[in-house]
C-alpha positions as CSV (number, residue, x, y, z in Angstrom):
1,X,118.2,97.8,109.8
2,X,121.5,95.6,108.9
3,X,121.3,96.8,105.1
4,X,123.2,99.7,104.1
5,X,120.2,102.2,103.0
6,X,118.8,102.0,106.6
7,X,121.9,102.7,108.4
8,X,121.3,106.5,108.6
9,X,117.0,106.0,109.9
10,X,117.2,106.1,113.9
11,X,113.6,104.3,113.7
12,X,111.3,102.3,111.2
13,X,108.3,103.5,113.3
14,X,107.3,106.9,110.7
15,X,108.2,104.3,107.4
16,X,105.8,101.2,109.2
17,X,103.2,103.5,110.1
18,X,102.7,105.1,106.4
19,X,103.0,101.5,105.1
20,X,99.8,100.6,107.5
21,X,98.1,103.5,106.1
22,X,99.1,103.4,102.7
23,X,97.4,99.4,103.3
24,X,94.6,100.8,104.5
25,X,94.1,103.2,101.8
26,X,94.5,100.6,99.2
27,X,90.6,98.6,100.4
28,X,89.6,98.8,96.9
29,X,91.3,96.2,95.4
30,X,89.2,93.2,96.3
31,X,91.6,90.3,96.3
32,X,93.8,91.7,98.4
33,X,91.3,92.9,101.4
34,X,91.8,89.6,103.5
35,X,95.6,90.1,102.8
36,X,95.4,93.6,104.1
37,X,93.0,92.8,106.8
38,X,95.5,90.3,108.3
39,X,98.5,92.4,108.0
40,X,96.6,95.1,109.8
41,X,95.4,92.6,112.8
42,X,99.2,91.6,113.1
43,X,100.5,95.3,113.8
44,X,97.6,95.5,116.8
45,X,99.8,93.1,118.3
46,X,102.9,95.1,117.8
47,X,105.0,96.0,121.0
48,X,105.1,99.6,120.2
49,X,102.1,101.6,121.0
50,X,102.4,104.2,118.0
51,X,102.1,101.0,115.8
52,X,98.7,99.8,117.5
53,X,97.6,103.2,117.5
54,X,98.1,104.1,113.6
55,X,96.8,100.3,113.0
56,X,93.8,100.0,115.6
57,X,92.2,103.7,113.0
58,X,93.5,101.8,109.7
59,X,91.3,99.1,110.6
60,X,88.2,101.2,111.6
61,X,88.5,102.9,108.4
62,X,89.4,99.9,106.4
63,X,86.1,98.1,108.0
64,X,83.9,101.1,107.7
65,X,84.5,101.3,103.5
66,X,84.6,97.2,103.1
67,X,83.4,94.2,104.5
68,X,86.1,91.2,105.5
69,X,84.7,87.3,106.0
70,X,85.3,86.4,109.3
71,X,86.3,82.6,109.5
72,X,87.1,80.8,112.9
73,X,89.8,78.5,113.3
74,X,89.4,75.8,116.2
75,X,92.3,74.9,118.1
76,X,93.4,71.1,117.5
């Protein structure tokens, strides 16, 4: 928001949301799925609810079309 191009946008929300979907939309190229995956996890955690929202259906869809490793990290 501090660089000049943004100064006239009220909010990043419509730009973040059609990023997450444009993610989404992108599950076919292999080496990036886990990349996409975890970038799509991070936004359900957003504080904004349209955010969780848009990202809670790009993750059904982009689970539904591919399948992502799940690996388990133990606390140390």
């Amino acid at each position: 928001m501090k660089l000049p191009c943004y100064k006239n946008i009220p909010s990043l929300v419509p730009l973040k949301k059609a990023a997450l979907r444009a993610l989404a939309a992108s599950h076919y190229i292999p080496e990036y799925r886990e990349k996409i995956f975890l970038v799509l996890g991070k936004a359900l955690n957003s504080t904004n609810q349209e955010l969780v929202e848009v990202s809670f259906d790009c993750m059904k869809k982009f689970t539904s079309v591919c399948q992502v490793k799940a690996t388990i990290r133990e606390k140390s």
